[in-house]
N, C-alpha and C positions, 0 to 999 in steps of 0.2 A: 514618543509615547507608544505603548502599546497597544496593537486594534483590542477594539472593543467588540471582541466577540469570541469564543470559544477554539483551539484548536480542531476539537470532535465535530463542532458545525462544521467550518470550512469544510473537513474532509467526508462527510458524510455528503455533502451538495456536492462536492467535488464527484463521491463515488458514483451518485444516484445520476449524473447528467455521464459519464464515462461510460455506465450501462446503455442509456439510451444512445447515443451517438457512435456505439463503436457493437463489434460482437465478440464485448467483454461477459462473463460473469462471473463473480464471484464466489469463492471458496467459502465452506461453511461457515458464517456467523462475523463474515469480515466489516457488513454495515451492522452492525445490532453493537449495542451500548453496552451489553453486558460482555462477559466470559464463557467460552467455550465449555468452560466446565457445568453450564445448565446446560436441561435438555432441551429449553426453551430457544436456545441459540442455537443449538445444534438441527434441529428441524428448521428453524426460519431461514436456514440460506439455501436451500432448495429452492431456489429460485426459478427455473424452470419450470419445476414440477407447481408451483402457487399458478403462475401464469397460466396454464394449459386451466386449472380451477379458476380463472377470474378474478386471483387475488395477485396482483404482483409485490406487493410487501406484506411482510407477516412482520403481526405487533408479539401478542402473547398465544400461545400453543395452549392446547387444554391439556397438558401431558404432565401438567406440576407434582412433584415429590416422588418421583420415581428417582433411583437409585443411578450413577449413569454404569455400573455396571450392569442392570435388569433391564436398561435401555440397548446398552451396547451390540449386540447380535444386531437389533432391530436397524437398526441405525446402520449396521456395516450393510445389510439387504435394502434394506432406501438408498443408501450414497451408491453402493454398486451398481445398483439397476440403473438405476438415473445417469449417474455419470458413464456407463461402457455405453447407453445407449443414445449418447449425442457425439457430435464429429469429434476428432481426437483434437489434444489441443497444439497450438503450433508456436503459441512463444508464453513467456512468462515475463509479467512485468512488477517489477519494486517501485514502490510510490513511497518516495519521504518526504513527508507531510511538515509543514513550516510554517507558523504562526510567526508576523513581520512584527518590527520595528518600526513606528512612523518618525522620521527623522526632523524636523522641521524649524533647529535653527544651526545656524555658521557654528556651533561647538560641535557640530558629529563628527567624528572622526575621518570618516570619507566625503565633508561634503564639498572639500575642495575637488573632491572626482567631478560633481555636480552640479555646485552651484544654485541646487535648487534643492526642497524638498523630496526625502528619496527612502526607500524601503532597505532595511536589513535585516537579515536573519543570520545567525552563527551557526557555525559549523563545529561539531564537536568531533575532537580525535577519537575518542573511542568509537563513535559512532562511522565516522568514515573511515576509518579502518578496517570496519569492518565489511562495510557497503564495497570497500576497494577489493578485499579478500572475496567475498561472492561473487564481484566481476572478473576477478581471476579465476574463479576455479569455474563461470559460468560462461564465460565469453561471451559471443552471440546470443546463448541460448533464453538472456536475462538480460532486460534493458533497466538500467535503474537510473533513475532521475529524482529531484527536487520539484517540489510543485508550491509555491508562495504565493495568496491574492496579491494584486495591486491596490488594497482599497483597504480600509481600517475601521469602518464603520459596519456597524451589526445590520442597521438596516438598509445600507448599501448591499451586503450583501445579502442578504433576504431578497430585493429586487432583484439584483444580478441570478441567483435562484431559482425566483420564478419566471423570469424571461429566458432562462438556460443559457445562463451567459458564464456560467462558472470556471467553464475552461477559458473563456476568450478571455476574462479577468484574470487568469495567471500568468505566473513568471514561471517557465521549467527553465530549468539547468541538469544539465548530465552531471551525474555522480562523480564520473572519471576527472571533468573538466573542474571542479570546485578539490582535486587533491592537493595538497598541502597548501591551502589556504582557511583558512580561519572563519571569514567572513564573506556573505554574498549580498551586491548592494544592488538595487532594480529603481527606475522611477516607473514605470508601466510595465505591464501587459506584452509578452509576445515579441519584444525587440532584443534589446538583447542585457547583461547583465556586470559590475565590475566586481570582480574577486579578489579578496586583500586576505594576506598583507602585502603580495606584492601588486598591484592592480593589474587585470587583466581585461580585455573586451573580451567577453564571449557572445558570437553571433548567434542568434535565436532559431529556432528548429521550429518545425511542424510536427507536434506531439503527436495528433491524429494519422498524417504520413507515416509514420515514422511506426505505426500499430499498424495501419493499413500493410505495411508493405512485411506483414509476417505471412499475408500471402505465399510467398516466394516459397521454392524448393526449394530452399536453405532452412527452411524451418520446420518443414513437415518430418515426421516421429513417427516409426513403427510401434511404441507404445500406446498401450491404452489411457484412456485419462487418469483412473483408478493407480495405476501403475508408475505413471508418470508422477502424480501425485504424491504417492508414497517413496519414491525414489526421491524425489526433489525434498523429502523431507531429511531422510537422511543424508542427503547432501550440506543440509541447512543443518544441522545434529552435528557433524562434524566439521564445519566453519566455524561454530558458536564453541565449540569441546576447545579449538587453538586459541580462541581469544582471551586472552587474559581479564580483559575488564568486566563480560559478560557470562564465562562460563559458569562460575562457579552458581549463580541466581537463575540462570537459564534449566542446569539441572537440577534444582533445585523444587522450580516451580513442573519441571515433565515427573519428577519422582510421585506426584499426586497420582497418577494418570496410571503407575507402572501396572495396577491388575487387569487395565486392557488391553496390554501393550500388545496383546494377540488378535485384537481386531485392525487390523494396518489401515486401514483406510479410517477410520474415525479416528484411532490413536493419531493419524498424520497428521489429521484439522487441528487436532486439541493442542500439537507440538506447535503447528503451525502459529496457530493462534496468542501461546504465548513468546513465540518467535518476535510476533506482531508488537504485542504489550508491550513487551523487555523493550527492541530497540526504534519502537513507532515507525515503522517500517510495513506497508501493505504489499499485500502479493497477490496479483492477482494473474487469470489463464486469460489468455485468446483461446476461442474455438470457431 
């Protein structure tokens, strides 16, 4: 059966416990429900700047019906100021987000892996293919992983939530380790995972280590954040332009966007952001 509870929750508790536990923050408008294309999203991921005012989430902005080109200036001088003037950032991480399968009788296809009751979630070709093609052309510089609860109840996860237990409820998997297989089967949390078609053990990692350790002189950047930002986009511009399965709807949905395309820093979030849409795919900085 399927959990009974949203994709968008999970990842949204997922993001909201990753800020507090780590010194992640998030790119313009990456927790908010809407589209990058209001101005309402595009001001709420100033997250930094809410907090220093008291506010650390922003619901609705009083800024409604403005045009986002008579916005646009303004917006490139907020995201600039704000962003050159916090530490630079030192890794980038892709979160694919996975709403499980609860498996719970002897017809699942893996449950001879098991034996018991057990979580799955598919892995889609176009999808990792492309996740594999960003790890190529990012190497180090871009950790990307799968992140799946262990738990299939709505109000399970609401308590797991509010006790911050969100991460310690999942399953990650590295992106690399889940190539050409189809399927990722979990019974819990944090140990480790089998990958079919052909099964595989994969041993479980320390998510937060593993952010932690962007520390290191292997990750520090003579760019700026602003910079870095906008480069990582068109980086991501040109992954997306070789893929066959996504190009053609990726530029499709930046063609809205092309009379700002001269403000680089807000045009990156709004690329960004239907980077995000297209293949459910988050990205997020360490700083």
């Amino acid at each position: 059966m399927r959990a009974k509870f949203e994709e968008k929750t999970y990842e949204n508790y997922f993001n909201s416990e990753l800020a507090r536990q780590t010194d992640i923050y998030f790119p313009l408008g990456q927790v908010q429900e809407g589209s990058l294309g209001f101005d309402s999203s595009a001001l709420s991921s100033n997250r930094r700047l809410w907090r220093r005012l008291g506010h650390p989430f922003w619901f609705f902005p009083p800024f409604a019906g403005l045009e986002l080109r008579e916005i646009a200036d303004e917006m490139e001088l907020f995201l600039g100021v704000t962003l050159d003037n916090i530490p630079r950032i030192k890794t980038n991480l892709l979160f694919q987000y996975k709403k499980p399968t609860y498996i719970t009788i002897a017809l699942g296809a893996e449950w001879t892996h098991w034996n018991e009751p057990y979580y799955r979630y598919d892995i889609y070709k176009e999808q990792q293919d492309l996740l594999m093609h960003i790890d190529n052309q990012f190497g180090t510089r871009v950790f990307i992983v799968y992140a799946s609860p262990a738990l299939h109840d709505v109000n399970d996860l609401v308590t797991a939530h509010l006790n911050r237990q969100i991460i310690n409820i999942s399953n990650f998997r590295k992106a690399s380790e889940l190539n050409t297989h189809h399927r990722n089967t979990y019974i819990q949390s944090g140990t480790f995972s089998i990958a079919c078609s052909e099964p595989e053990k994969i041993e479980n990692f320390d998510l937060i280590k593993t952010i932690d350790s962007a520390n290191s002189d292997n990750y520090k950047t003579d760019e700026t954040n602003r910079t870095a930002i906008i480069n990582f986009r068109k980086q991501i511009v040109s992954v997306m332009s070789e893929n066959q399965y996504y190009s053609n709807s990726f530029k499709k949905l930046n063609e809205q966007y092309a009379k700002i395309e001269k403000y680089e820093l807000f045009y990156s979030h709004l690329v960004l952001s239907n980077f995000r849409q297209l293949t459910g795919t988050q990205w997020l900085a360490k700083i």
